[in-house]
N, C-alpha and C positions, 0 to 999 in steps of 0.2 A: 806851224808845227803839225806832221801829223799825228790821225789819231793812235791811241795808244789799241797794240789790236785787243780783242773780245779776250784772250787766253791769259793775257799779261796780265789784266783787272780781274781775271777771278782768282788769279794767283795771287795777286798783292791782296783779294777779300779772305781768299782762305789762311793765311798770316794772321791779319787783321785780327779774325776771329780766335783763331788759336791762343796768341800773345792774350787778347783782353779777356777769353776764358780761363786763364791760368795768368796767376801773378810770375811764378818763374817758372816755364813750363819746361826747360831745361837742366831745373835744378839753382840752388844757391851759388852751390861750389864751384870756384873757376875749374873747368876743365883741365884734365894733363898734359895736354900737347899746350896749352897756355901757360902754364908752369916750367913746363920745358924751355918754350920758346923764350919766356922771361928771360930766363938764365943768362940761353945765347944774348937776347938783347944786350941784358946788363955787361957783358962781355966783350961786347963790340961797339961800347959807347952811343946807343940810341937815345935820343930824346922825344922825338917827333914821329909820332905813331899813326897810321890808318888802319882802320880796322875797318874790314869787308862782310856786311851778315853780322854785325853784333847780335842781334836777336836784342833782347832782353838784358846785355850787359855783363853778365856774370863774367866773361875774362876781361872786359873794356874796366871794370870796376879793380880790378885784378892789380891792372899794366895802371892805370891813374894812382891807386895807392901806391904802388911803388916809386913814384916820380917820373912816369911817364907823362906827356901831352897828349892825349890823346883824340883822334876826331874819327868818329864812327857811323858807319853810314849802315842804313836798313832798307831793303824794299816795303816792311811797313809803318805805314804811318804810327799805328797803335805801340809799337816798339821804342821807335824815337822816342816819343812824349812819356814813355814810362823810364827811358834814361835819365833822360834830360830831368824830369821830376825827383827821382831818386837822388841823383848827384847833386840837386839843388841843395835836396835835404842833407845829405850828409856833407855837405863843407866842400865836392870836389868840382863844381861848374869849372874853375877855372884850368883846370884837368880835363874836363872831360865835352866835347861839345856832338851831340847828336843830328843827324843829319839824315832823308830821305831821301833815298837814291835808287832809281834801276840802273841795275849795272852793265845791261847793255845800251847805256847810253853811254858819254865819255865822261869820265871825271872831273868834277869840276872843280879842279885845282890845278895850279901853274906847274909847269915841269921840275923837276927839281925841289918840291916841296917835302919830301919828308923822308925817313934817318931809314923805314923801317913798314912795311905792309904784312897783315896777321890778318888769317881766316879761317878757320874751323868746321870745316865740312859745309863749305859755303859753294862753293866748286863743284860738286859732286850731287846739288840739285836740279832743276827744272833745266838747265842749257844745255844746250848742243858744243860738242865740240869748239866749233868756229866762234860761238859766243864765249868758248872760258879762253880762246886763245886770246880774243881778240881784251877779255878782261886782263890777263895778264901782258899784255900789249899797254895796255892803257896803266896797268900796274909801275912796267918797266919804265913809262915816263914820267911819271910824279915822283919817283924814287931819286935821288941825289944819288951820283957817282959812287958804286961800291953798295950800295943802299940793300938791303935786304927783302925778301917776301920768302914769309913763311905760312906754308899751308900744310891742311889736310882733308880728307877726303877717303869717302869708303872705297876701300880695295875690293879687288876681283878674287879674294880671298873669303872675304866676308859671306855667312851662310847663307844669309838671303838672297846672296847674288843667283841671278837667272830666277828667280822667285816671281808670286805677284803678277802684272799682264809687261807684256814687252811693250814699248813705246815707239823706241828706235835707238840706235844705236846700242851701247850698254847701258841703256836708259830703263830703267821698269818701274814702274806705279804698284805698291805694297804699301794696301790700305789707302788711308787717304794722302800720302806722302809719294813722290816723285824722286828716284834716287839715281844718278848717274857714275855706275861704277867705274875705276879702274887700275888699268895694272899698271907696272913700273914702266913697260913699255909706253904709256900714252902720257906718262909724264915726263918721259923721258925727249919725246917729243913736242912735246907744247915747252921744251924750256930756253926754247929759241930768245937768244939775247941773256939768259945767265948761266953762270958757271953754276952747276947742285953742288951745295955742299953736302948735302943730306939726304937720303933718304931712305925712312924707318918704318915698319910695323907696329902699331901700338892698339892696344886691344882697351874699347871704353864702354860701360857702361853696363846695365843688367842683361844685353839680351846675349853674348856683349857686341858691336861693331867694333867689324877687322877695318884699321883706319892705314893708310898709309900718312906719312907726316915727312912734308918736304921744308928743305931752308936752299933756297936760290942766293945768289950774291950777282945782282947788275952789272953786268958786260958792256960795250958799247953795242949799240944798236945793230943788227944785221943788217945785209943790203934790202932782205926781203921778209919782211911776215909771214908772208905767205906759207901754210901749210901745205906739204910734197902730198898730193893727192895718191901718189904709189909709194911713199913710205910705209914698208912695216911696221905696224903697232903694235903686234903681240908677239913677238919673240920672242923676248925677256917673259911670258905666260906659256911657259912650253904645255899645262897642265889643260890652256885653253884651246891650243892647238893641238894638244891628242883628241881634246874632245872632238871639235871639230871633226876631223876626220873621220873619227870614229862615229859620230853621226851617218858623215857620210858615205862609207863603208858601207853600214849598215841599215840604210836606207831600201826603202823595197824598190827591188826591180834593177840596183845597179848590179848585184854580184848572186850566184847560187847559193843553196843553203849550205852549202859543204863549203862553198868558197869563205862562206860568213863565219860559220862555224873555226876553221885556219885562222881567220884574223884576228877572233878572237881569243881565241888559244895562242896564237905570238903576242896578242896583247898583254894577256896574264902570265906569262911568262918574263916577258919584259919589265911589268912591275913589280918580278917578285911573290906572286899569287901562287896558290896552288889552284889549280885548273879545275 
């Protein structure tokens, strides 16, 4: 096996720490997009639940009270053991079984094993691209024919976005947390091998985060995984792409000041502005 590299272990320390400083550092409440997602569940005849990023439980407690099975996996340790203890206590072990996992490993369950996959801004952390496609790869195979994944994730909507230190990608670090933004467009793209049935805006919590919240439905497999290296991402972000531009416009040394001056001026015009 190799080793796990230096970035992976201080990521699973910093969890660690987090979860065992705060009893729910989340909150009690199941989330809304877990209340939502319920619904669809109950809806569509689930039984057999994966849950990606439980944290601490709050929706995994949620989806087991209702008659779900559920099996939850966390990259940290300190997470599991507070599931797995709580459920003891309260009567739901046989509901509910906690498990540690990095997700860019492959899952370690048989194809075809479950009704139904849920994760809550679990996607939208520390990975890269290729690592969420390749998690929803590995999603699309443990799911049973028709089988569901429903997720969410901070949008490119959200105020913090472009906030904090850049990383790479739509990736930026704010505060001691790692957040990988996006737009409809990069989900629209990684949703190789399902049909969307869904996908919404949902605004959570005090600061608030702008969340996008998707429900996929399993397709047969493509011929290839592989992500189009020249696919557009941000079309569907036309908001991202004036910016763009508009950086680059205005960048020194590409255009005169009179010419920068014009562009700006058809800018505000174009959205409406008085100039």
């Amino acid at each position: 096996m190799k080793p796990e590299p230096e970035a992976n272990i201080e990521q699973r320390a910093h969890w660690d720490e987090v979860f065992t400083r705060a009893e729910m550092f989340f909150g009690d409440e199941p989330s809304r997009f877990a209340q939502d997602a319920l619904e669809h569940f109950r809806q569509s005849g689930v039984n057999s639940l994966l849950e990606l990023g439980c944290g601490q439980g709050r929706d995994s407690f949620l989806f087991a009270q209702n008659g779900f099975d559920v099996t939850a996996l966390d990259y940290s340790e300190a997470a599991v053991s507070q599931v797995n203890e709580k459920a003891a206590k309260v009567d739901l072990s046989k509901h509910i079984r906690a498990l540690a996992h990095d997700l860019r490993e492959p899952l370690p369950f048989a194809d075809a094993s479950f009704d139904a996959c849920y994760s809550h801004m679990l996607l939208c952390m520390k990975f890269s691209t290729v690592e969420i496609a390749y998690i929803l790869q590995e999603t699309h195979r443990i799911l049973k024919p028709g089988g569901l994944a429903a997720y969410s994730v901070r949008s490119s909507f959200d105020k913090h976005f472009r906030s904090g230190t850049h990383l790479q990608e739509e990736m930026y670090e704010i505060g001691d947390f790692v957040v990988h933004f996006f737009s409809e467009g990069k989900i629209r793209r990684l949703s190789k091998g399902y049909k969307i049935l869904d996908i919404k805006r949902l605004e959570e919590g005090s600061l608030p985060r702008d969340l996008f919240c998707v429900t996929l439905k399993k397709e047969p497999a493509p011929e290839s995984w592989d992500l189009d290296p020249n696919e557009e991402i941000e079309m569907s972000d036309p908001l991202a792409k004036f910016q763009t531009f508009m950086d680059a416009a205005l960048a020194p040394g590409h255009l005169n000041h009179k010419t920068k001056q014009l562009v700006a001026l058809g800018a505000a015009l174009a959205a409406g502005c008085d100039p």
